[in-house]
N, C-alpha and C positions, 0 to 999 in steps of 0.2 A: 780709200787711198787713191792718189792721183799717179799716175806714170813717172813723176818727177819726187814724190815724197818716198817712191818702192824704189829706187835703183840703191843708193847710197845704202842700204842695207842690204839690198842685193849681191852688191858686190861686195859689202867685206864678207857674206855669207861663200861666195865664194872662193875668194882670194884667202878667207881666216880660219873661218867655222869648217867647212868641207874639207878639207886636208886632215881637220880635228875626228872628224866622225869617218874618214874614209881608214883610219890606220885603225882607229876602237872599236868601229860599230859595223861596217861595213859586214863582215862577217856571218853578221844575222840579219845588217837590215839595208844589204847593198851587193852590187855585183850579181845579181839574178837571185840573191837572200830576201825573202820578204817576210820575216816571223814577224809575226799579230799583224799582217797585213802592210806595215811600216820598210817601204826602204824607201832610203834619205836619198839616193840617184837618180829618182824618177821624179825631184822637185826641179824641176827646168826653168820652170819661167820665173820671172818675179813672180809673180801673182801667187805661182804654186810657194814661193818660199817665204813668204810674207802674210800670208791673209789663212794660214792653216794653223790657228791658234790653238785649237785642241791638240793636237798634235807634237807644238812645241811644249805644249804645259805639260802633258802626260812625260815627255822626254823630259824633261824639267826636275818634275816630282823624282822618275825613278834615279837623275842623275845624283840629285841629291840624297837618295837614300841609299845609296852606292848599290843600285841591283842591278843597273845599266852600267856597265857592263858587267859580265856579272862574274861572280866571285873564280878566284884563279885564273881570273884571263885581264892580259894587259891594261890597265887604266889610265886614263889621263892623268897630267899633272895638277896639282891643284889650282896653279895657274892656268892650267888652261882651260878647268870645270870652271872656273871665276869667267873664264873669257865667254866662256859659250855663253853661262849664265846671263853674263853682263852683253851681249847680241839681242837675246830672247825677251830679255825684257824691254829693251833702249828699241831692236829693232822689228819686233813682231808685236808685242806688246806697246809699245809707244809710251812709256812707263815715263815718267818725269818724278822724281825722287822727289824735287823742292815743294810740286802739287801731285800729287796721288790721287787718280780720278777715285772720287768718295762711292761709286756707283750708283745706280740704280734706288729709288726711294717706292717704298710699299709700301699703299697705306695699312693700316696695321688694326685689324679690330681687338680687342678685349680679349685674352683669353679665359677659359673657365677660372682658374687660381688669379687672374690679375682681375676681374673683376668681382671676385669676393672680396679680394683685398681693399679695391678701388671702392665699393661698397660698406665695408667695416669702416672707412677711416672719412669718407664721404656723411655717413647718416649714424655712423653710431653702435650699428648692428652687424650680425652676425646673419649673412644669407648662406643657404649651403646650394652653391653650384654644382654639386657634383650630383647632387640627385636631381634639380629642378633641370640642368639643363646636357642636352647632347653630350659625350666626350668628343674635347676639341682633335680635329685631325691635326699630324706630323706632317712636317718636310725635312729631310736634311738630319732628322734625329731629336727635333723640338715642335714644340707645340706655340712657339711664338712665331712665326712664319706666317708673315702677310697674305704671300699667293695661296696658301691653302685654308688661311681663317677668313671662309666663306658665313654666308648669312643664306641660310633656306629659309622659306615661307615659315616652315616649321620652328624653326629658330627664333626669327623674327616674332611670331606669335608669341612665344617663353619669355622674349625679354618687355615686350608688354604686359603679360602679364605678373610678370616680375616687379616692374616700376608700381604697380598696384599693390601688389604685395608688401612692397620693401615699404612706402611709402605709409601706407596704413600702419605699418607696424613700428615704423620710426618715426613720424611726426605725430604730435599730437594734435587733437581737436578745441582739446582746450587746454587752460590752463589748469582750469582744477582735478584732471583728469590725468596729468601727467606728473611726473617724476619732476621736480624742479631743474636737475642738470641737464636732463632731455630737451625740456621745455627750452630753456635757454642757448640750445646749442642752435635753435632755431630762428628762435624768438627774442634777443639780447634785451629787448627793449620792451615798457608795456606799450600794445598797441590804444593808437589815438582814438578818439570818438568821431572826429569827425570824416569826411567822404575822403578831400581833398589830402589829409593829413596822411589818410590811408594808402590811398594811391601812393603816396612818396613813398612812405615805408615799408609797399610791398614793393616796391622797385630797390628801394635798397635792399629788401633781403634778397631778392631775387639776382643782383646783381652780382652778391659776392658769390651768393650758393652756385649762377652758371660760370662765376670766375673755375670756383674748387671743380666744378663736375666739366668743363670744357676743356680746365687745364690750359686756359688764357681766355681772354677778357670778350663776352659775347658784344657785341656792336648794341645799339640805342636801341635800332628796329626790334631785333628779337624779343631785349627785356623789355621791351612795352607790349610787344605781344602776347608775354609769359603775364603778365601784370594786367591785361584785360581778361586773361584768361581767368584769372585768381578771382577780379573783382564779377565777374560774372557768375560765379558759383558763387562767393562768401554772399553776395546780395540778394542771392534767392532767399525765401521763407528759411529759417529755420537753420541756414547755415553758419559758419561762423568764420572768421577770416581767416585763424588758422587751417580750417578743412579747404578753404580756396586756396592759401597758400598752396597746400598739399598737392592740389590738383594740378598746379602748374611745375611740380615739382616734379609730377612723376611724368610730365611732358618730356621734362628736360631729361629722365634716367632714359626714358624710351627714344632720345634722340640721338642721330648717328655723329652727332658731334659729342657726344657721351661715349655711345660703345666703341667708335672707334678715335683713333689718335690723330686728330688736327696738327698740320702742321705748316709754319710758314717760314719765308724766309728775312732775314735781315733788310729795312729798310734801303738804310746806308752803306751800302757794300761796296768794299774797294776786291771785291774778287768777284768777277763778271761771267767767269767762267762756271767756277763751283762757288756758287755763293753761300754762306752759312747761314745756316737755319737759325731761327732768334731765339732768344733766352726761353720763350715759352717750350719753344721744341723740346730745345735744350734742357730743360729744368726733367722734361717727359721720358724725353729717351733716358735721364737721367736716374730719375726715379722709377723706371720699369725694369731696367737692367739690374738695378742691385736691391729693389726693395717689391719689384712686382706690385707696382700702386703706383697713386698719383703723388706728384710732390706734396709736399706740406710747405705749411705759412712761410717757412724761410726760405725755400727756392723762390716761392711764387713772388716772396717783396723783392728777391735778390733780380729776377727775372724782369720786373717790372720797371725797375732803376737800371736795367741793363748790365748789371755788375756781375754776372753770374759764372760767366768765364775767367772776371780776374781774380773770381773766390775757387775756382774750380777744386782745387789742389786741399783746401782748408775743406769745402763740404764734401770731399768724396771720405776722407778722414771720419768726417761728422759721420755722412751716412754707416760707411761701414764698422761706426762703433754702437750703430742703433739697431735695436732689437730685428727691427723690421729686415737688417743685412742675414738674418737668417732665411728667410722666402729666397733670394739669391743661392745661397748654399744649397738650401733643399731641393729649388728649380732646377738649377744646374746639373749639381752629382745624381739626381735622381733620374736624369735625362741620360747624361753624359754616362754615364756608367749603372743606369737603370736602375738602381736605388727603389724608385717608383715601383718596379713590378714586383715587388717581396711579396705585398698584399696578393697579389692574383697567381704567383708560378704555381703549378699543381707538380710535387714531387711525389711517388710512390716511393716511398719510404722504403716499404717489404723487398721490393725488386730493387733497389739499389744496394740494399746491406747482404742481401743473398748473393749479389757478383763476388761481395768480401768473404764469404763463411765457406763456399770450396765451390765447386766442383762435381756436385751431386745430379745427376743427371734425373735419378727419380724423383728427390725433390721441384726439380725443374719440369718435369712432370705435371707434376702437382699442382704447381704452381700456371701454371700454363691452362689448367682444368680449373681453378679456381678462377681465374681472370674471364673465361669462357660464361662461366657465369654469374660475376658482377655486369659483363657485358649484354647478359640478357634479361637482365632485371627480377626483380622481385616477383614478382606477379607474375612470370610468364616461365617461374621454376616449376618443379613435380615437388610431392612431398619427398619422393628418393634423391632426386635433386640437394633440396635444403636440408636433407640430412644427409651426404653427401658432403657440401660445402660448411656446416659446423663441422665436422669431424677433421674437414681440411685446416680450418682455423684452431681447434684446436692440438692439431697436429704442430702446425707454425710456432703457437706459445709455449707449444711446450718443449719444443726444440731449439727457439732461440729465444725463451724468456722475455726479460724485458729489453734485449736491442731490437727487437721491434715494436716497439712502440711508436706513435707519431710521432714523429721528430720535429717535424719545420711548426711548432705552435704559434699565435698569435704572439706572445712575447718574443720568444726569438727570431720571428723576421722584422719585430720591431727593433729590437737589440741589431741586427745587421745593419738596417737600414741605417740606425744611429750610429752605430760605426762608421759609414761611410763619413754623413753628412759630419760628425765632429772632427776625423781626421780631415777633409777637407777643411772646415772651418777652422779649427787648429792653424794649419800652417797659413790659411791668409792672414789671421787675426793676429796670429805672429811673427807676418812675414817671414816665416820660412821658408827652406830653398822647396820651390816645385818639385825636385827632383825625389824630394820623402814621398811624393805618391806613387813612387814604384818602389823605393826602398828604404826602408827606417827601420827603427831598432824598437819602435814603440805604436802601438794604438790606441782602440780607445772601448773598453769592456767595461760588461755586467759582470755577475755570478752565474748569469743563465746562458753568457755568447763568452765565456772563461771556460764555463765546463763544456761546450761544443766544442771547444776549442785544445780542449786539454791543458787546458794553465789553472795552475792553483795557489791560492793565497788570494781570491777577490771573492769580496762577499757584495750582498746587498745587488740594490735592482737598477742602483743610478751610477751612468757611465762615466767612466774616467779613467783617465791615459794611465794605460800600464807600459812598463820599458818590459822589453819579452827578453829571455833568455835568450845567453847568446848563440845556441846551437838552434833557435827557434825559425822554423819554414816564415813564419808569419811576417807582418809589418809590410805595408805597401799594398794598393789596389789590388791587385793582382791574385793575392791570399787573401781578400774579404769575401764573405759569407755573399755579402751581393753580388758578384761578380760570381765567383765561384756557383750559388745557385743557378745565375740568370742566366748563367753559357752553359746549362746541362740540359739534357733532354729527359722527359718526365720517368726513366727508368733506369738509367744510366749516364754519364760524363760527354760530353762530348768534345773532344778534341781540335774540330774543326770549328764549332762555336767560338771557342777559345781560342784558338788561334787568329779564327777572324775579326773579335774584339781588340785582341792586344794590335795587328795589321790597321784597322779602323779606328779606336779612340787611341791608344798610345802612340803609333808611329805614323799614323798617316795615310797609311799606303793600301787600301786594302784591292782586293783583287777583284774582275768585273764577274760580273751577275752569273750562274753556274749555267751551261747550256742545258738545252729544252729536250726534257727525255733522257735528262741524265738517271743512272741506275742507281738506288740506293742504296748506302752505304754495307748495309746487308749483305746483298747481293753477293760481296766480293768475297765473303770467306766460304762459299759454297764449294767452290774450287780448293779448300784448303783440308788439310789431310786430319787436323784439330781436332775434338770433339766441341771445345770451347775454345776460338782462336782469342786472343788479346786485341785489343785493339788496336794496339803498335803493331801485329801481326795484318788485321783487316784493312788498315787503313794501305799497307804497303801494297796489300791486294790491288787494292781501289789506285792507288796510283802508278799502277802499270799498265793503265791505262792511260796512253797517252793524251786523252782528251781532258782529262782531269788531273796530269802530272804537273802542269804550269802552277797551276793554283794551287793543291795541295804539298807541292814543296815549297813553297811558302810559307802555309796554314799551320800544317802536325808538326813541326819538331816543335814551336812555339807553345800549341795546344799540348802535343803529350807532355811536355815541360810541367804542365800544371798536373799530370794525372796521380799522382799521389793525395790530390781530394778530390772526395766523391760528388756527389748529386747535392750531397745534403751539407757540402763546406767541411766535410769532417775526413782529420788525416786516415792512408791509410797507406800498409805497404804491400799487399798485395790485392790479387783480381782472381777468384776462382782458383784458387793455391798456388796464384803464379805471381814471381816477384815482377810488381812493375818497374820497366825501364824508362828512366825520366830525360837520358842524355840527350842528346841532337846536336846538328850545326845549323844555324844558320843560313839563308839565303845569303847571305852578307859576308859567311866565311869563318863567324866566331861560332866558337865549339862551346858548349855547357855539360855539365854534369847534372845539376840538378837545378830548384826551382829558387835557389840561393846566389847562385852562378848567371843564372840568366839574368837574374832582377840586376843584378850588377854590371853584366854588358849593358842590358836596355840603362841603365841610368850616367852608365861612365862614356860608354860609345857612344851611344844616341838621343844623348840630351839632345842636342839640337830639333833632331825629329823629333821629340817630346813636345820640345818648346814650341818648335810649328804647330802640330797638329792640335795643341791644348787652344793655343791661340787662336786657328781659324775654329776649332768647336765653339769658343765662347764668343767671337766675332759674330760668328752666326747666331749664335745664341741673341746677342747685345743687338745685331741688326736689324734682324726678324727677315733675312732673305740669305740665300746659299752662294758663296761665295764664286767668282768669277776669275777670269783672268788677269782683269784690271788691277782684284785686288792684292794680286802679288806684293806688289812693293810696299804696299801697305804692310801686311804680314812680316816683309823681311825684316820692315823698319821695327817694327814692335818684337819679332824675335832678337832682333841686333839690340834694343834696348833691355831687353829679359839676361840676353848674356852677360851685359855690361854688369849687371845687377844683381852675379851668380845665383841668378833662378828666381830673388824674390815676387811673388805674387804681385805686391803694389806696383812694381815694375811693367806685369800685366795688365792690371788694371788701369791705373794711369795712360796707358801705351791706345790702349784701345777708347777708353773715353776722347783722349785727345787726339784721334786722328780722325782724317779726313773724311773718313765715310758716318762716324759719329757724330762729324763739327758742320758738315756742310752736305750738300745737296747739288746734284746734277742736275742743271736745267736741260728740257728736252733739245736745245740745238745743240749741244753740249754732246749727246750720244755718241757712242759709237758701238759699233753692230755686239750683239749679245744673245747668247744663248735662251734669255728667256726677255720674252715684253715686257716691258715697262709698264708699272702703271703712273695716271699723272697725279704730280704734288698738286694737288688742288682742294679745295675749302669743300667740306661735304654738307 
């Protein structure tokens, strides 16, 4: 920014904004007040009031989630939160509503699940990514994330020999050797006898095969060089044309215009600034985002004719009425609300249902003596030892029968997991309001996640929406088996998990990283007079501690909100014969009773924070990079269109395919300065 671009915002910063934050804010973050480091009187210059972008977004966020300022002390008018708002973005951000800088572009490799998929619909076959290759790293809370899906030597090496693999196993060598629909999926045509004849028609297969596996159209050069490759094996001794084909086939899986997403921009462009990326892009980010794979034949003709955009609205329809719009469901809620980690959470069953059964201090004993040695293994017990630890076990069964049993089976964190994903899929597929994923009257059960659940009248093993009673905790993210497990700790609940998930995926807001050398959570009821304190008791320990009182009055009334379920997603109403207390207030100043109460503030007061933070989770998702300043006003415009549409999903989805960061592309003069590098749009 130039001297002459900084004043005009400077001054109405002074003249407008600074009067606004000197009567609200000044308090704690002005007049010799500096809480979280922040006062707004020691921004003097231009420079300091203009160019501190982290600063106004962080004031931004919490103004809009009303915790600045914070609850019981005077607040702005609404018009005046509009006014700041509309400053911060017009004059710190440089935000232009008619163009919305689309950010920053990454290029984006394959990841594990989008290259199986990419490979299923590519060749035919079923490759299993999850054992041949790496688990893909996270950013942001996803595994589609450009800056972290890196390529190691090690990597590199798998997907070569993968192209080997996939190849041998999906094309055939001959004709008499193969499956006919195989055959042909390669082969359309009988191959010619002659040299010349050949030549052409390995150039025609080769041309559509690198159209499908590049995801647009490879240039002359290439497929001739994919096509002497072919004719140079099929011509040795003993070969045959389909095996040469082959050969040039698994060039093209092992190439990085395969594994990762090429992308270009619009020829003809009347947008000079942010110019749109072309139908090929288009048809890609199009097809990753909701189907996790490459396009199929109708994007790629529609792409081609350049029609793809005035179909936009009729194929996103298409897509998400096609099987493949489940990969999107499952990628997402699996991410977004962890769905994924059912398979891997390790829950102790035994030490979770014993918080429920009292209060027994010798049993906790026992218990304590028992875990001493599962902890030292087999092999390195005494014989007095292992008879010792039977007599412990069968002390356990014969004191609490069959509620100790293993609880979390392979069935039932299958049944969760499905829960998740069909309540999500439910309300896109039926455009219903967003707002059912914190609170409805219905989900989506077996006989085996009905009786964890304590609902009766569902049999059978295959899910389908039950309407719950009306006095029922359940219905809405929040009371899912996956959530409920994935925010507990492998012996007990944990309050603070849970509270920092609903802060993080439902509202937005969560709080920064805990300091270094913080005491655990433990520690704090040592001071307490209990034999067994609660955890509504330990937790208040732990936040009188001033170092830890910012963030955990935010986190537990949220978290104990949830404590009437356990580790294992199952109700209960006490802890060690003590009734659990579910009440709290909020930072924000609404009061709840129970876990009924809450779901209904979060969905009647803070739709809107819903509707943000769903929005930038799935933006990032759809991007494959973490979102930035710039992209404010994108977000408001996609939130402002969510509300117009009381909550429906297409609303969402639409909002984000069509905007700017999906439709077009920053070129590098274009930049302006960013928290993380750039990488360049360019041909790999």
């Amino acid at each position: 920014m130039t001297a002459d671009t900084l004043a005009p915002g400077a001054a109405e910063f002074r003249s407008q904004i600074r009067p606004i934050l000197q009567n609200y804010c000044f308090d704690c973050h002005g007049d010799g007040a500096h809480k979280g480091n922040v006062a707004f009187d020691e921004l003097k210059t231009d420079q300091d009031i203009l160019t501190n972008r982290d600063l106004w977004w962080k004031a931004l966020k919490n103004l809009r989630a009303d915790m600045m300022p914070p609850a019981k002390k005077p607040r702005p008018s609404p018009e005046q939160e509009q006014q700041i708002t509309q400053w911060i973005k017009s004059s710190v951000f440089a935000s232009d509503p008619a163009h919305p800088d689309p950010g920053r572009v990454t290029v984006r490799r394959l990841n594990r699940v989008e290259y199986r998929n990419t490979i299923r619909d590519l060749m035919g076959i079923d490759y299993d990514t999850q054992t041949e290759f790496p688990p893909d790293d996270t950013g942001f809370g996803f595994d589609t994330i450009g800056d972290v899906l890196t390529v190691s030597p090690m990597l590199l090496e798998k997907y070569m020999n993968a192209a080997q693999k996939i190849v041998t196993q999906a094309v055939p060598e001959t004709k008499e050797g193969a499956k006919p629909r195989l055959y042909k999926r390669f082969f359309p045509k009988d191959i010619p006898a002659g040299k010349r004849e050949r030549r052409v028609y390995a150039r025609e297969i080769l041309t559509d095969f690198t159209l499908k596996a590049f995801r647009r159209p490879a240039d002359q050069k290439t497929v001739n060089q994919l096509a002497s490759l072919a004719e140079d094996f099929y011509t040795q001794p003993g070969k045959t044309f389909e095996s040469g084909l082959g050969q040039a086939m698994v060039a093209v899986l092992a190439s990085p215009r395969f594994l990762f997403r090429e992308e270009g921009t619009e020829k003809n462009n009347d947008q000079p600034r942010y110019p749109l990326v072309d139908d090929y892009a288009l048809a890609s980010r199009l097809s990753y985002f909701l189907w996790s794979s490459m396009p199929d034949d109708e994007l790629m003709n529609l792409a081609a004719h350049g029609k793809l955009r005035q179909n936009l609205s009729a194929q996103m329809k298409r897509m998400m009425e096609d099987e493949r719009s489940k990969e999107f469901v499952r990628n997402f809620t699996g991410q977004w609300l962890r769905a994924r980690d059912m398979d891997s959470i390790q829950i102790d069953e035994r030490a979770v249902l014993v918080r429920e059964l009292g209060n027994d201090l010798e049993m906790e004993r026992i218990r304590r003596r028992y875990r001493k040695f599962q902890e030292k293994g087999e092999e390195s017990l005494t014989k007095d030892e292992k008879a010792e630890r039977d007599d412990i076990r069968a002390t356990f069964y014969k004191r609490f029968g069959v509620a100790l049993r293993p609880a979390l089976t392979t069935e039932l964190r299958t049944a969760m997991r499905k829960e998740t994903e069909d309540v999500f899929g439910y309300i896109l597929q039926e455009d219903r309001s967003l707002l059912e994923l914190i609170d409805s009257d219905y989900t989506f059960l077996n006989e085996t996640l009905a009786h964890q659940y304590g609902i009766t009248n569902v049999t059978g093993k295959e899910m389908r929406r039950v309407t719950l009673p009306p006095d029922s905790p359940r219905g809405g993210v929040l009371t899912e088996g996956t959530v409920l497990v994935a925010t507990s700790n492998p012996t007990r609940t944990s309050p603070v998990k849970r509270g920092l998930f609903i802060l993080d995926s439902i509202l937005g807001t969560p709080p920064p990283p805990p300091p270094a050398n913080i005491p655990p959570l433990e520690d704090a009821a040592k001071g307490l007079t209990n034999e067994t304190p609660s955890l509504r008791e330990t937790l208040a320990a732990h936040r009188a501690n001033a170092l830890c009182a910012s963030c955990h009055n935010r986190m537990d009334p949220l978290g104990l909100a949830m404590e009437n379920f356990n580790a294992l997603g199952l109700w209960r109403s006490n802890e060690f014969k003590q009734s659990i207390d579910i009440s709290g207030t909020l930072l924000t100043g609404e009061s709840f009773s129970d876990i009924r109460e809450l779901k209904h503030i979060l969905a009647q007061k803070h739709a809107e924070d819903f509707y943000r933070t769903l929005t930038e989770k799935m933006l990032t998702y759809a991007l494959g990079r973490g979102l930035e300043y710039y992209d404010v006003e994108t977000v408001d415009q996609i939130v402002n269109r969510i509300e117009k549409a009381n909550g429906r999903p297409s609303a969402l989805l639409s909002g984000i395919v069509e905007s700017a960061p999906f439709q077009e592309c920053r070129l590098p003069s274009a930049a302006p300065p960013a928290s993380h590098p750039a990488k360049p749009l360019s041909k790999l």
